[in-house]
N, C-alpha and C positions, 0 to 999 in steps of 0.2 A: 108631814112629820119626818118621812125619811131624808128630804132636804137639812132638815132642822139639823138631823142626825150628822149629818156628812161634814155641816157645818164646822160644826163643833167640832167634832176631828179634825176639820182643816186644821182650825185653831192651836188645838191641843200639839198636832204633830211641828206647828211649829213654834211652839212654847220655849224658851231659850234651856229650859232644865231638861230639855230630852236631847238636847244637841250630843251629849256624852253619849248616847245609845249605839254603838257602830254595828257594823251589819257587812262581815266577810267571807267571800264564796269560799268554800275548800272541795279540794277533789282527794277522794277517798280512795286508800291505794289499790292495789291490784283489779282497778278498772271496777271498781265498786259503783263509781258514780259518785254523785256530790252532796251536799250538805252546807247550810249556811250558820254561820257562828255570831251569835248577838252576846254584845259585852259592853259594861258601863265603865267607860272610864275614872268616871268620880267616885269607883266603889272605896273605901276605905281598909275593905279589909278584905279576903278572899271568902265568896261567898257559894252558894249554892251554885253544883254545875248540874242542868238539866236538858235528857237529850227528850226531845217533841218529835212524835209520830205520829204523823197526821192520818185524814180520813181516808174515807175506800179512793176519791178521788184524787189523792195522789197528794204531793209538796204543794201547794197554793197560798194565793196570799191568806188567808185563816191560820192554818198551823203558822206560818212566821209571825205573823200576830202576834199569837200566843208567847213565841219564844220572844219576841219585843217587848210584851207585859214584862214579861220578869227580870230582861236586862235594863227596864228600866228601873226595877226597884232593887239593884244592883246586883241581882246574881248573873251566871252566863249560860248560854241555851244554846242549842246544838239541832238545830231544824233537819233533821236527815230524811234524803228521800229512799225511800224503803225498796221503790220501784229499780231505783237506781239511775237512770239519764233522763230527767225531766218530764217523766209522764204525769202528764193531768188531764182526766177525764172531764167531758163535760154531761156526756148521755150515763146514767147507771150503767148500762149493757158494758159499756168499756169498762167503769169502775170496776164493776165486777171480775171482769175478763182481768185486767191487772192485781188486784186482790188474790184472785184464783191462783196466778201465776207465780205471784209471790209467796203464799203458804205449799205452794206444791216443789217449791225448792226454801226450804229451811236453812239452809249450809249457806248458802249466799246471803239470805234476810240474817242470819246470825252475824255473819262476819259483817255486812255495812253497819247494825246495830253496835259493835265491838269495834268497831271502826272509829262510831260516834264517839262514843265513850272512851277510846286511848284520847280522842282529844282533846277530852275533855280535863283530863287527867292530866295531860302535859301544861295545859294553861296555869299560868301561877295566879291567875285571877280565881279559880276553884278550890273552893275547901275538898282534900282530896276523898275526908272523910262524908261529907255530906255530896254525891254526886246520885242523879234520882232520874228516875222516868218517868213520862209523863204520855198517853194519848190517846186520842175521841175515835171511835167507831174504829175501823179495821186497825189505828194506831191502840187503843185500849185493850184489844187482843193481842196484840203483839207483846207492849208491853208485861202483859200479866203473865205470859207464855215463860217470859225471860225470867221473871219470879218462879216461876215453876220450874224452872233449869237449874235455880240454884246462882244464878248470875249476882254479883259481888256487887250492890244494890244499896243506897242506904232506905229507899224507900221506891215504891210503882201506883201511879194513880191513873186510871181507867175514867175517861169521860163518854158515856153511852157507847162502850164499846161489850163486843160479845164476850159473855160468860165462860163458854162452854170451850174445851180444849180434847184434842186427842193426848196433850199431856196430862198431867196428874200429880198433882202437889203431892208430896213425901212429907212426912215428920224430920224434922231435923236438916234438910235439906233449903226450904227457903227462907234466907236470909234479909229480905226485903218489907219491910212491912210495908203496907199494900191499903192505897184506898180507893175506893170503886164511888163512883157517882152515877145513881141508874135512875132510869126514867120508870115510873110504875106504868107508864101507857105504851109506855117499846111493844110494839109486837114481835119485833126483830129479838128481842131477847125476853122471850116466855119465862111467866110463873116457872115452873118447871124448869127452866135450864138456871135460873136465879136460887131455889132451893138444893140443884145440885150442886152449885160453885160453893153456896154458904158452907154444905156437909163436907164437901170436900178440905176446905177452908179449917175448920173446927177437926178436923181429923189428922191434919198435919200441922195444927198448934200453929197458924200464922198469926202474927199479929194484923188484924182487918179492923178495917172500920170502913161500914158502909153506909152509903147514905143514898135511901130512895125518896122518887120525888112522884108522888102517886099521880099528878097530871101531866107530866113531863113525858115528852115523845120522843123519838129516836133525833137526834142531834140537835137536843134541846141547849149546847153551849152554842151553836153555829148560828149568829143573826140571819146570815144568807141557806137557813132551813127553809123559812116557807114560800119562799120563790118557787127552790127547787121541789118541793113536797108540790107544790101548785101545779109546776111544769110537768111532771114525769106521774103523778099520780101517787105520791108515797106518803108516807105515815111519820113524814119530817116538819117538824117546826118546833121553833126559837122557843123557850121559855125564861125571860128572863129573870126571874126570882130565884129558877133552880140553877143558870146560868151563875149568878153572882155569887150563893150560897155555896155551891161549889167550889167557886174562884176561892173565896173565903179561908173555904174549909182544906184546899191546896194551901196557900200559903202559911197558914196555922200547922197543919202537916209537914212542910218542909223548915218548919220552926221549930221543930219538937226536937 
């Protein structure tokens, strides 16, 4: 089956209607580190810029992926790596070690994040009004964080990323509306830290829309979940139905 799979991608990537897809490194100033930029040539009109925060293991090929899905149905994506110069883990133990490092300095994760987004903004391929965030597991907290900041957003969508914040959404403060896509079987993110986001959510009047997927486990959008759930012992694998409903329910999101 997974042959079959690979197949088909061969195919697809070289389909003559994704030839317009480009895909250019940039380096992020004041030694921020880099970030890559997917944009459709054939777009017609200036469309959605969305900056991709990928998982605890760092920029890989998945998160650019993701930012390829969307410059192919012609918006532009801005893949930034959060870590800053090319770190990707392959053992948890490091993920984590990088993850840790990165929420323990916020001044740096803010400015490459604000980094992303000036360039996004300078692109005349971006609707300047419509520029959004987007991202899965340690990128899902990131992004919601920057919603709680008050960061000039048109919207923040969370794919099986953590809930819980030593920040704290305000009333009148986030300007983002915000959709969350959660696994109901995450251990990683408990009953409990789910009821407190919601309260928190409803108390500072955000606009949310969430959507739980009661058998979906922690990095149910990532195909390459139950390798590593298999390898390392974790509580990761693929669900595709919550994978695709998801995707769905992003792009109807970023249509609104």
């Amino acid at each position: 089956m997974l042959g079959r799979i690979v197949s088909v991608l061969c195919l697809l990537w070289l389909a003559p209607g994704w030839a317009a897809v480009t895909e250019t490194p940039v380096t992020l100033p004041n030694d921020l580190g880099t970030a890559v930029v997917y944009s459709n040539s054939d777009a017609a009109s200036p469309g959605v810029g969305m900056i991709v925060v990928h998982e605890w293991w760092g920029l890989n090929d998945y998160a650019r992926e993701r930012a390829r899905m969307l410059a192919e149905l012609g918006h532009t994506a801005i893949a930034v790596d959060m870590y800053g110069h090319g770190k990707v883990a392959e053992h948890p133990d490091n993920a984590k070690g990088f993850m840790q490092a990165a929420f323990n300095d916020p001044d740096t994760m803010n400015a490459r994040f604000n980094a992303a987004k000036a360039i996004l903004l300078e692109n005349p391929n971006v609707d300047k009004e419509r520029v959004y965030a987007m991202g899965y597991c340690f990128g899902g907290a990131v992004v919601l964080n920057q919603a709680r900041m008050g960061n000039d957003l048109a919207g923040v969508a969370s794919f099986h990323g953590s809930l819980g914040s030593q920040l704290v959404a305000e009333k009148g403060k986030v300007k983002a509306r915000i959709l969350v896509a959660h696994g109901g079987a995450d251990p990683f993110v408990p009953h409990e830290q789910v009821s407190a986001f919601m309260q928190e959510m409803l108390d500072a009047g955000v606009d949310l829309q969430f959507r739980n997927y009661p058998e979906a486990k922690h990095s149910f959008t990532n195909p390459g979940a139950d390798e590593k759930g298999s390898k390392y012992n974790m509580p990761l694998e693929y669900n595709a139905e919550a994978d695709n409903d998801s995707w769905q329910a992003l792009l109807a999101f970023i249509d609104e």
